[in-house]
RODO-2510 file (C-alpha; in nm, 4 decimals, decimal comma):
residues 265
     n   res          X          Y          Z
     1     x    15,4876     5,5219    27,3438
     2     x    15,7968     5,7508    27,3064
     3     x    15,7103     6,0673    27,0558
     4     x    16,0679     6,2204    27,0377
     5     x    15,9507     6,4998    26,8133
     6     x    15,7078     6,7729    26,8937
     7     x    15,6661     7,1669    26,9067
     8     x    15,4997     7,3625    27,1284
     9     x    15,4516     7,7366    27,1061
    10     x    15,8306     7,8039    27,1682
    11     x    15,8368     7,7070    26,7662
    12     x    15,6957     8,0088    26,5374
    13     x    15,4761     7,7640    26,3898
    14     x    15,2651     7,6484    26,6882
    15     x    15,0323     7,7982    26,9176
    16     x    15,0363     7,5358    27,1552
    17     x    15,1588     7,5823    27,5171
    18     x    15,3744     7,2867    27,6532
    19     x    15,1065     7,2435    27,9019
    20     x    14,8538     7,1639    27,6583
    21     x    15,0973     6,9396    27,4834
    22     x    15,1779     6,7725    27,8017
    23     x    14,8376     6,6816    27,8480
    24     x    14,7120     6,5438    27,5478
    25     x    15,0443     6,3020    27,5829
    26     x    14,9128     6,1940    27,9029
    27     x    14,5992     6,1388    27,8047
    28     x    14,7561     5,9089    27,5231
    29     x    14,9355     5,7135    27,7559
    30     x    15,2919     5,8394    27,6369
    31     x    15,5474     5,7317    27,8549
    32     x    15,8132     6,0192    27,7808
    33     x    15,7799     6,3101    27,5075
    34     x    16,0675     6,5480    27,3947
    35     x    16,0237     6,8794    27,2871
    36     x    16,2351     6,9343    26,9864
    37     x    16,1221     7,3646    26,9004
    38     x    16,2509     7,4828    26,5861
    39     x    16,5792     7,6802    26,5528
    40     x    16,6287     7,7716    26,1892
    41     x    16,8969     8,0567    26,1156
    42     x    16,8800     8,2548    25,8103
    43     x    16,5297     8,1054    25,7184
    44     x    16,4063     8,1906    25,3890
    45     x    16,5640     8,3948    25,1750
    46     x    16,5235     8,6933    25,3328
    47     x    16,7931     8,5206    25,6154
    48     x    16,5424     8,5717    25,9012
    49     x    16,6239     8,3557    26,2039
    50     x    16,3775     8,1582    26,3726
    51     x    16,4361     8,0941    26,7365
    52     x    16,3491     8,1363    27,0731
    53     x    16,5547     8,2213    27,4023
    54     x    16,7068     7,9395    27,5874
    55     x    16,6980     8,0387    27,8897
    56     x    16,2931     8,0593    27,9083
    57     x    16,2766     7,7418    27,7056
    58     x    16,4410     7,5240    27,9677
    59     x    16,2933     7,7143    28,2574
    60     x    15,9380     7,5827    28,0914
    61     x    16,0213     7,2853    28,0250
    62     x    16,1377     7,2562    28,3841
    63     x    15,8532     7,3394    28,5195
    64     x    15,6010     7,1648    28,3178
    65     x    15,8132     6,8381    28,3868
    66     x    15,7837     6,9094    28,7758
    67     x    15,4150     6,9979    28,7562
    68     x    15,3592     6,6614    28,5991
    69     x    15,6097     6,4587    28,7894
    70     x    15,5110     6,0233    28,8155
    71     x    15,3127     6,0733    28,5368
    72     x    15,5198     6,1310    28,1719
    73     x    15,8523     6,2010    28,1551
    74     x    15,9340     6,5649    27,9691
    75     x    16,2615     6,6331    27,7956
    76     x    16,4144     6,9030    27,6247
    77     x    16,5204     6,9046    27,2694
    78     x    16,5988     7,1085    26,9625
    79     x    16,5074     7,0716    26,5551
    80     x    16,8097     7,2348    26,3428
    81     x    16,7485     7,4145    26,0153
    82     x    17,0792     7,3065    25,8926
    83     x    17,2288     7,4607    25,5950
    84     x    17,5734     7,3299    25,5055
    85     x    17,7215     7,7381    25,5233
    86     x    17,5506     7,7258    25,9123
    87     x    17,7580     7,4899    26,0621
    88     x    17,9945     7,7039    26,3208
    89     x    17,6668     7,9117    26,4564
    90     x    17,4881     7,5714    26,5201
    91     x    17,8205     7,4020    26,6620
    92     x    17,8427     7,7318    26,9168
    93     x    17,4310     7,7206    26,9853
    94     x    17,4400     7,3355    27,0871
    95     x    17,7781     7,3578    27,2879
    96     x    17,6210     7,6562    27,4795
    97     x    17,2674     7,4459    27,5573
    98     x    17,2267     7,1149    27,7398
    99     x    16,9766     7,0023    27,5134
   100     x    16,8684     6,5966    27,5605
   101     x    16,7951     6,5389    27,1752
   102     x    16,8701     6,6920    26,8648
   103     x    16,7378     6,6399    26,5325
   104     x    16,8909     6,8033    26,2304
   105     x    16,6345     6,8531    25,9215
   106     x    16,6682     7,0174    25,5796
   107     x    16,3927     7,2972    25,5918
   108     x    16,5978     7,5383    25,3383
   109     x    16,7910     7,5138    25,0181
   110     x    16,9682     7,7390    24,8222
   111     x    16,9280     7,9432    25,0799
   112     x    16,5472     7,9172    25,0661
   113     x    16,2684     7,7881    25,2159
   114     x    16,0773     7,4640    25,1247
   115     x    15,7907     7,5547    25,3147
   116     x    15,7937     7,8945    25,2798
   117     x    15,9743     8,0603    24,9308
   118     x    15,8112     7,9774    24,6050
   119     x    16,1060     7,7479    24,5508
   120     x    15,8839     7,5117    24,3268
   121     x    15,7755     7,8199    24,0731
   122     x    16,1240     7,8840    24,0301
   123     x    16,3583     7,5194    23,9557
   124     x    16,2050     7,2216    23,7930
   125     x    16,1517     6,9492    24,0421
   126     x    16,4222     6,6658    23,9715
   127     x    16,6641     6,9888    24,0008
   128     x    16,4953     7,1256    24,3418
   129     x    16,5061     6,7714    24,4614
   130     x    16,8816     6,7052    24,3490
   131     x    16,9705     7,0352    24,5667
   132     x    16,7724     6,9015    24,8422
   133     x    16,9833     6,5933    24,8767
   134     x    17,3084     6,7436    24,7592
   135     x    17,2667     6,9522    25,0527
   136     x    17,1659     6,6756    25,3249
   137     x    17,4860     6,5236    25,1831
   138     x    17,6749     6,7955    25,2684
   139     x    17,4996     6,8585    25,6060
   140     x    17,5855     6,5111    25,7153
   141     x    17,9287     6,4833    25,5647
   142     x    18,0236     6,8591    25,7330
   143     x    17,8343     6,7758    26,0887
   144     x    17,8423     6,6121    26,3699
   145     x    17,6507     6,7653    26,6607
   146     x    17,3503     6,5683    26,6342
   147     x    17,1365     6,2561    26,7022
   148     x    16,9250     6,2070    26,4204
   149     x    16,8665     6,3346    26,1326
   150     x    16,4803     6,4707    26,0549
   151     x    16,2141     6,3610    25,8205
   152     x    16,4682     6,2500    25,5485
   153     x    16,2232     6,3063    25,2493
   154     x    16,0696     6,5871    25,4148
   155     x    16,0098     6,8119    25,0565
   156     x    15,7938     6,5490    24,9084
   157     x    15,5724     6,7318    25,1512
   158     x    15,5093     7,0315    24,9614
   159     x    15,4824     6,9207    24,6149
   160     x    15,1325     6,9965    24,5008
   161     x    15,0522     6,6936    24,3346
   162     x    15,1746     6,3901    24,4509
   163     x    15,2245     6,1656    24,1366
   164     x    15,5003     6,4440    24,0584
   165     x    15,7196     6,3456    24,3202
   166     x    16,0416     6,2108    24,1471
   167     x    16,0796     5,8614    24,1859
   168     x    16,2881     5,7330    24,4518
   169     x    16,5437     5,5412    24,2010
   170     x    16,6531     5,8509    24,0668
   171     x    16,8205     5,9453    24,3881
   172     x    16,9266     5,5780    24,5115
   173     x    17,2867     5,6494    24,4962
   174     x    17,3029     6,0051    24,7164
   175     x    17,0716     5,8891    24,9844
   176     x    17,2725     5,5293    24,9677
   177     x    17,5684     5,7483    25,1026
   178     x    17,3619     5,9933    25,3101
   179     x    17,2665     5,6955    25,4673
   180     x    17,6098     5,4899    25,5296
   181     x    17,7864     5,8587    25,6680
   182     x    17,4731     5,8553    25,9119
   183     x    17,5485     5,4854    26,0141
   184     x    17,9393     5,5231    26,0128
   185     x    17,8914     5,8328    26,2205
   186     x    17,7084     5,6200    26,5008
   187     x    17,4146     5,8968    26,4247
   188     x    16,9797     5,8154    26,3072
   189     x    16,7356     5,8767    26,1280
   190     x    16,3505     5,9549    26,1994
   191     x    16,0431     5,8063    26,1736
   192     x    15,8530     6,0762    26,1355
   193     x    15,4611     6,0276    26,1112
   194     x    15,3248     6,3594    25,9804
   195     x    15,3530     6,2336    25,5839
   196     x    15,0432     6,0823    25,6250
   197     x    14,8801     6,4030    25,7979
   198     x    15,0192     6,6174    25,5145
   199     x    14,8329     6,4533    25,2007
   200     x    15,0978     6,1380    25,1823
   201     x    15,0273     5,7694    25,2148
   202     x    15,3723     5,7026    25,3936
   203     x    15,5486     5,8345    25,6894
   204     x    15,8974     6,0169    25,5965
   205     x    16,0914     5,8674    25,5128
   206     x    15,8916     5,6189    25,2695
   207     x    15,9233     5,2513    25,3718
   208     x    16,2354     5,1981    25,0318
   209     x    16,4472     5,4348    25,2305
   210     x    16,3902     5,2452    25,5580
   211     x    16,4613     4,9437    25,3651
   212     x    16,7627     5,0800    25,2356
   213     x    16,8854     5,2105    25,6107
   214     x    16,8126     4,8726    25,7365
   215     x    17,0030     4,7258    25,5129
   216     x    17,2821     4,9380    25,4735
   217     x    17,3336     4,8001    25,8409
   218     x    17,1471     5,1381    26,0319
   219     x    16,9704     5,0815    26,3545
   220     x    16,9058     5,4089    26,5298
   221     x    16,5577     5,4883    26,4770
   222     x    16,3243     5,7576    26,6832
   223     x    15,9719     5,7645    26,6363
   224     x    15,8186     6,1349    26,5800
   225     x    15,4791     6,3056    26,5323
   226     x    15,6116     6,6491    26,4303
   227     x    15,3081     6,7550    26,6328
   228     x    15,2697     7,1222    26,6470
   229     x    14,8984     7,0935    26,7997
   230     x    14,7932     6,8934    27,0925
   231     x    14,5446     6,6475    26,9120
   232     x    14,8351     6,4989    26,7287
   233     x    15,0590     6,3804    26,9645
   234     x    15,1280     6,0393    26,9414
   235     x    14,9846     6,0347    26,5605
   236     x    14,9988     5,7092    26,4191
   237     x    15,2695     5,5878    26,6611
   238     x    15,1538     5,1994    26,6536
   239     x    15,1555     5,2090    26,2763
   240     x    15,4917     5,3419    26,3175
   241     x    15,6140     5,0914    26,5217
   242     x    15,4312     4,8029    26,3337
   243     x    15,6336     4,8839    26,0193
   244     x    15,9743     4,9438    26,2337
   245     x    15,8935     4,5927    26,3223
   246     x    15,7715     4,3987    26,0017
   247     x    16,1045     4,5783    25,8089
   248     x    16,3298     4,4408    26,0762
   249     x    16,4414     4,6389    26,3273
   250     x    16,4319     4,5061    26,7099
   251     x    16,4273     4,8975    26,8673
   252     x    16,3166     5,1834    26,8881
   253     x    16,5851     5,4930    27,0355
   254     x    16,5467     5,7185    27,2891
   255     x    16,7655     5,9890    27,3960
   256     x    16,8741     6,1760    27,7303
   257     x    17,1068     6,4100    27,7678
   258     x    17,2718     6,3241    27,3728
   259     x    17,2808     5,9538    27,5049
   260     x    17,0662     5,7357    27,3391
   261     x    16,8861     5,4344    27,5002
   262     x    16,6920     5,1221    27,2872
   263     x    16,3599     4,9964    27,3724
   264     x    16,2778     4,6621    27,2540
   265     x    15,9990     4,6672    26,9842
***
């Protein structure tokens, strides 16, 4: 099992030392994890940047990988916050870093938080969620410095109520060409298995998207628990790869040092 998406307490959203996230994966029988801690700049709208320093993250992750040596193998990633209007501070952030992975996500729009700004008391939903993927258009169409991109329908997360999340057709035609600049760009797309920890009954994206990636001709896929806590590492990660499999697709991606590698599902 390869879980190519996890945060430790480098992240402002976790508690959890790498050590303790190191564990549990071994305990799981993960072959190889990746650390992928949250860098968001201007977060929220009160622009607050959410990172940590570079220097200490590799420095950990070097050591926990040594301490652990024969027995997992422990790579170094980054999640983006991208914003379209971010692009030059990421570009200069990733050329300075020799991260192994990194996964771009929408966490913002409008210069707001999903998660975080009462973004849902403010815009109806079909407009919130026609900014959300007016936005990943852009962030895909303006960048390039990245592997995959994160948890595609990641806001269906925080709607309330689940039977008000728009209906997929409504958006066919933006995440159609999210989807083919993704594949002409030679980048992916996560499987990302906290939806179904977070109140959903799919991972994100929802199998129609997959569908649609497959078929669009896409075939970079990572699997990823979004784990922020030690107890779900690995969540779900057969299911995962059962549904990879039964839509299609003959690998699974991993990646090292920005190269990625296929293992045969």
């Amino acid at each position: 099992m390869y879980d190519f998406h996890l945060h430790s307490n480098f992240s402002m959203d976790s508690k959890t030392s790498m050590d303790a996230m190191v564990l549990s994966a071994i305990a799981n029988n993960l072959r190889s994890i990746c650390f992928t801690d949250h860098i968001d700049l201007e977060s929220t709208e009160k622009k607050i940047d959410f990172l940590f320093r570079t220097d200490d993250y590799f420095k950990e992750i070097k050591r926990v990988k040594y301490k652990h040596l024969g027995k997992i193998e422990i790579l170094g990633g980054v999640e983006i916050g991208m914003q379209p209007h971010l692009k030059e501070k990421y570009e200069l952030l990733l050329e300075q870093n020799p991260f192994d992975f990194v996964i771009m996500s929408i966490h913002s729009i409008a210069k707001k938080s999903i998660a975080i700004d009462n973004i849902f008391q403010e815009m109806p939903i079909e407009q919130i969620y026609k900014i959300y993927f007016n936005e990943m258009y852009e962030a895909v169409k303006l960048f390039d410095n990245y592997d995959v991109l994160g948890h595609m329908d990641y806001i269906d997360r925080y709607i309330l109520n689940p039977l008000d999340i728009p209906n997929y057709d409504r958006y066919y035609e933006i995440i159609s060409e999210i989807l083919k600049i993704i594949i002409k760009k030679g980048k992916g797309i996560e499987v990302n298995t906290a939806g179904m920890r977070r109140g959903l009954d799919y991972f994100n994206p929802k199998p129609s998207i997959l569908e649609l990636y497959k078929d669009l001709g896409g075939e970079i896929l990572t699997i990823g628990s979004d784990a922020h806590s030690a107890e779900h590492i690995g969540y779900n990660y057969r299911l995962a790869e059962k549904l990879i499999k039964d839509l299609g697709f003959k690998y699974i991606y991993i990646f090292k040092e920005r190269k990625k590698f296929p293992i045969k599902i």
